[in-house]
N, C-alpha and C positions, 0 to 999 in steps of 0.2 A: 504493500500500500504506500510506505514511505519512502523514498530514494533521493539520497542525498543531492543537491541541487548542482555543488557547487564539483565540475568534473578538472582532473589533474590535467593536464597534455598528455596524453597517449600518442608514443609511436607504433605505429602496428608495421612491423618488422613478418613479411608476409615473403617466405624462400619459398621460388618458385614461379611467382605469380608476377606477370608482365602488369607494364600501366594501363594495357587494354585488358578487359576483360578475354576470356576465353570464349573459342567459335562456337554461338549456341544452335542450338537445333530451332530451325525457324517453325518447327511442328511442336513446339515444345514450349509449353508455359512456366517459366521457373515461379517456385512459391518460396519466399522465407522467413520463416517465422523466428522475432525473438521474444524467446521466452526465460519465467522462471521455475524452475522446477525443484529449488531445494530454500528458498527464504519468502519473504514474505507476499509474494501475489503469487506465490506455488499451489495455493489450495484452489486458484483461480483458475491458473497457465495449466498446471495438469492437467484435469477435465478438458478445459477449452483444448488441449492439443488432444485429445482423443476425439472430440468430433472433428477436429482440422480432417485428423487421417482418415475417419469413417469416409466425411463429403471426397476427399483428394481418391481416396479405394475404387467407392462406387461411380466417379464420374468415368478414370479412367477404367474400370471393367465394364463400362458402355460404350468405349472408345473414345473415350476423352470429349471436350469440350467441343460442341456440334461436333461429334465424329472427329475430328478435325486436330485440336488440340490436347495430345495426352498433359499431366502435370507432373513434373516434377520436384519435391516438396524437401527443402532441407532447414532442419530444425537447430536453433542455435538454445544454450542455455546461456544467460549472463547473468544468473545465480544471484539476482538482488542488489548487484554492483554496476555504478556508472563507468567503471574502467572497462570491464568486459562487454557491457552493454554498446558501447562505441565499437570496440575492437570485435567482434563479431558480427555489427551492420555491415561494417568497412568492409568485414571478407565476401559477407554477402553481394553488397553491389560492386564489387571488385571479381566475382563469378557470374555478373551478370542478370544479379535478380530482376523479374519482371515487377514483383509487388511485394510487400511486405505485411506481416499479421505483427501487430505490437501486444501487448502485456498489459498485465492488468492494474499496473502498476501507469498512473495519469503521468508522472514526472516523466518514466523510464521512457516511456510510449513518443511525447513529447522531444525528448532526448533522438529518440531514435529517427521517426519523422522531420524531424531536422537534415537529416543526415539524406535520409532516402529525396527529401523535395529536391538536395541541391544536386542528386543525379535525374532529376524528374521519374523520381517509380513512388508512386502511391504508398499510403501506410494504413492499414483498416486497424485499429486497436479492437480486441476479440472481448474483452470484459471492463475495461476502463470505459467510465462513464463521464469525466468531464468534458461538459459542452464546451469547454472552452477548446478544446485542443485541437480541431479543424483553427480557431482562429492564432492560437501556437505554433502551429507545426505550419501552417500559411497554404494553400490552393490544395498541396498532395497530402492532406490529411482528413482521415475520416473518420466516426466511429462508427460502430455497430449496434454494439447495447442499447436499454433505455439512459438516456441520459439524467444527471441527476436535477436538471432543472423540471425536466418530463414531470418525471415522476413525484418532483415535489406541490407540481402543480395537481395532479392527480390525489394524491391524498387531501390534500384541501380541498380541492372541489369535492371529494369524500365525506370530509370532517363537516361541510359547508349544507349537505345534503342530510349530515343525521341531527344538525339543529344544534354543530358546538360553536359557540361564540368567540371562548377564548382559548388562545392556547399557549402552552410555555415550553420553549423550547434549550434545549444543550448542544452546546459545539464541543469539538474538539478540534483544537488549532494545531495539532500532529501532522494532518495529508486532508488536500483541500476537499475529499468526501466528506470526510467524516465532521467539517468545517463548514463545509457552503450547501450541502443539503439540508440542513436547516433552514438556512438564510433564505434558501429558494420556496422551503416550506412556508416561510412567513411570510413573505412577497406576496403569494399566492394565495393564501388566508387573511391578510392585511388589502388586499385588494376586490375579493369579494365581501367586505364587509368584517372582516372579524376583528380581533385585535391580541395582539403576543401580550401579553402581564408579565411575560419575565424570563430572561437566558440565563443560562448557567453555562457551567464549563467542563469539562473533563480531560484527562490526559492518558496518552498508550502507559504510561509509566504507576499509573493509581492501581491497586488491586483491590477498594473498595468505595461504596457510595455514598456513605453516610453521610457527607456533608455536604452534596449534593440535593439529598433528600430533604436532609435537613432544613436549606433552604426554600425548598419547595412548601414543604408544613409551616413554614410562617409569613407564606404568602397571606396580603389580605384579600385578593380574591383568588379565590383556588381555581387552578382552570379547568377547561372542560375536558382539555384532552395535553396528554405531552406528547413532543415529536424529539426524537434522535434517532443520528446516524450508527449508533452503537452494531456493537458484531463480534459474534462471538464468545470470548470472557466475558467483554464488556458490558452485552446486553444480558448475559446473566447475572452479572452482578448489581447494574442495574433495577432489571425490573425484580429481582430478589429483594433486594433494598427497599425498593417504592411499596411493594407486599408487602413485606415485611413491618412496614413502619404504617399499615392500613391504608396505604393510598392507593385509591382502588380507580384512580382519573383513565379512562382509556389510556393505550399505549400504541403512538402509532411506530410505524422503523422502515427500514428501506429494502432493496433488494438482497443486501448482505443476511439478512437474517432467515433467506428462505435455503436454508441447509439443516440438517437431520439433526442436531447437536443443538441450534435453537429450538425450532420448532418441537425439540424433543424435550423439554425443560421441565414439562408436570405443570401441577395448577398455576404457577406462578405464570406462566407464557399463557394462561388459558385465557380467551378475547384479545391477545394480542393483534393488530391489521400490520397489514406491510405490503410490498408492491415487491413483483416478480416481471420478470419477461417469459417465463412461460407456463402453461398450464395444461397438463393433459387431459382436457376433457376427453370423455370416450370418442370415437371417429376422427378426434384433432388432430393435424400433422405433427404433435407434439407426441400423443403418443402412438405414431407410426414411425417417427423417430425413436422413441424406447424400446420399441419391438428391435429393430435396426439396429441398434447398439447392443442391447443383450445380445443376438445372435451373434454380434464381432466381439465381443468382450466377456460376455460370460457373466453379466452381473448386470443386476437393474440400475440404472440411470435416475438419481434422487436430486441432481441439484440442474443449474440453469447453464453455466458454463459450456457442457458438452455440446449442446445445440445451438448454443451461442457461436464456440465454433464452425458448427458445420453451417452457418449461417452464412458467416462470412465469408469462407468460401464458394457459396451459392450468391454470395452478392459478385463476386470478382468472377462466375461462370456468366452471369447475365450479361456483366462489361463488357467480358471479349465476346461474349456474340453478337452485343449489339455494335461493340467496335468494329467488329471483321478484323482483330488483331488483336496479338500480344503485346504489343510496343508500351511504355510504360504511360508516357502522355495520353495517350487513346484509350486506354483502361481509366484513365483520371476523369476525362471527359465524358467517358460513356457511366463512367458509378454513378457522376453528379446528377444525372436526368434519369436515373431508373425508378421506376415504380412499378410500385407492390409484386415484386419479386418472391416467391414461394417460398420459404425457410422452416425452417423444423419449429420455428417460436412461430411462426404466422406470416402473415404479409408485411414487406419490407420496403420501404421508399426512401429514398435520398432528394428528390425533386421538391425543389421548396424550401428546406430543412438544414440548407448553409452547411450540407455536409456530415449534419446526426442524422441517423435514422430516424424516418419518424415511422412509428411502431406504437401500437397498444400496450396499455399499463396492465398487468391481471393485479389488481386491488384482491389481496387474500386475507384472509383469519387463521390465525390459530384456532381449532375444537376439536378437543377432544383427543390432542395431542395429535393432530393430523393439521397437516395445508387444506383448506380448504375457498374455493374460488367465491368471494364475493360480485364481484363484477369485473368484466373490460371496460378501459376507460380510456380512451381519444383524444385529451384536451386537444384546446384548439391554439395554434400557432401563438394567436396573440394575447392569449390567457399564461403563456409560462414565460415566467421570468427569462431577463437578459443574460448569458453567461458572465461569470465576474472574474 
């Protein structure tokens, strides 16, 4: 989630490897994804690179992209570090790459997108949600996800719908989710009418709540609902704490919280809402994706990630067919204008959207110790807040 901002000089001392890239096969779409797989957006980048490979498996066992383009797919690790992070893009557009899949990690992503626009090849980031990073990474930067202003508008038009007026919300000034999805949540609830009574703070470094809570109980008006980006620990220990100490205020939270480890918490998580990008209702292409992935994997498919990835690569099939190429500018150009492209989460569009997806919110509840889908939800362009 966090990655250091500030990067050393890296030489990337690379034996072998001429200043032209290598002869590619003109039938051949190179893919390269950097990811992380052993710190901290690993629980992200794992999954998400097992749908990378499902989508990259079955396009090329239909003969590749319209018949036409097989993929080629090589995976970098840079392990949670801005050193390796660099030095791994560089090998990549240095072999040639066509497109890039970034990390879930908003900085990393950012970092790396940098690098790819200044050879013009595209960067799709697979589970990073800042809206801001098409405007970071500058023309060849895109996301995929829901974004985290999306979705904050979404639970407030949520919150707005079941008659709460007020709400109070906690940051954490750590990595700009867990920071500015609030702020977006209030924008959003302070703009239809509502009104924030009161922020708090939190930090990666705290391993409990109390004095967070604590502030909350001597509010003098108690809100109607609280919103944080918490995940993880931290939403355990959290909404532990606010139970705990009887405050029974709904609890809303974000994408991070739809994995088996929250939503598996017991009565404390019970009513809990939060926002997902996917939902398997029965006949959904989500779960024809689950089917899909059990049969490659051997294991059921419980989080969002996996499909997230084979998303993304079903966005960059749609590119090059509608480009009639692989070339990296033309892949940039044809992402910008797709709509409602078919992915294992649902229908997908870039046209309009400055480069985020825009995609349905699935608005879910904790019951009963299960995910369970309250609504899809749509907001409209000009109801979500401005990326900050």
């Amino acid at each position: 989630l966090k990655i250091v901002s500030s990067i050393a000089v890296f030489v990337l001392l690379n034996i072998g490897m001429s200043a032209t890239a290598r002869a590619k096969n003109k039938n051949m779409l190179y893919i390269g994804s950097v990811l992380d797989f052993v710190s901290f957006s690993a629980p992200f980048d794992v999954p998400a690179d097992e749908g990378v490979k499902l989508a990259v498996d079955e396009i090329n066992a239909a003969g590749g992209i319209g018949g036409k383009y097989k993929i080629k797919l090589t995976v970098k690790d840079y392990r949670g570090e801005a050193g390796p992070a660099v030095a791994v893009t560089k090998e990549l557009l240095a072999d040639g790459v066509d497109v890039v899949l970034g990390s879930g990690s908003a900085q990393a992503s950012i970092v790396v997108g940098g690098l790819t626009a200044n050879k013009k090849v595209p960067m799709i980031t697979i589970t990073a949600s800042g809206p801001d990073i098409p405007t970071a990474v500058g023309p060849y930067g895109f996301t995929n996800t829901i974004t985290d202003n999306r979705q904050g508008a979404a639970l407030a038009q949520y919150a707005m719908a079941q008659g709460y007026k007020t709400a109070y919300i906690l940051r954490c000034p750590d990595d700009p989710y867990t920071d500015l999805l609030p702020v977006y949540f209030a924008k959003a609830f302070e703009k239809l009418g509502g009104k924030i009574v009161g922020t708090g703070t939190w930090t990666f470094s705290q391993q409990e709540f109390s004095v967070e809570v604590g502030k909350v109980k001597k509010l003098q008006t108690q809100p109607d609902v609280i919103m944080s980006a918490t995940f993880g620990p931290f939403f355990a220990g959290l909404i532990t704490s606010l139970r705990s100490a009887g405050i029974k205020t709904p609890f809303f939270g974000p994408d991070v919280i739809d994995e088996p480890s929250s939503i598996g918490l017991g009565a404390v998580a019970e009513g809990v809402v939060f926002t997902s990008a996917v939902f398997p209702s029965e006949g959904s292409s989500m779960a024809e994706f689950n089917k899909k992935y059990k049969a490659k994997y051997g294991k059921d498919n419980t989080v969002a990630p996996p499909a997230l990835g084979y998303d993304a690569v079903k966005l960059i099939e749609a590119a090059v067919l509608k480009a009639g190429s692989t070339e990296g500018s033309a892949i940039r150009d044809a992402l910008e204008t797709l709509e409602n492209v078919q992915g294992a989460s649902g229908k997908l569009t870039y046209a309009g959207g400055g480069r985020n997806t825009i995609r349905a919110v699935a608005v879910c509840k904790i019951e009963n110790g299960q995910k369970t889908l309250i609504k899809w939800m749509n907001p409209a362009l000009a109801d979500i807040p401005q990326p900050e």
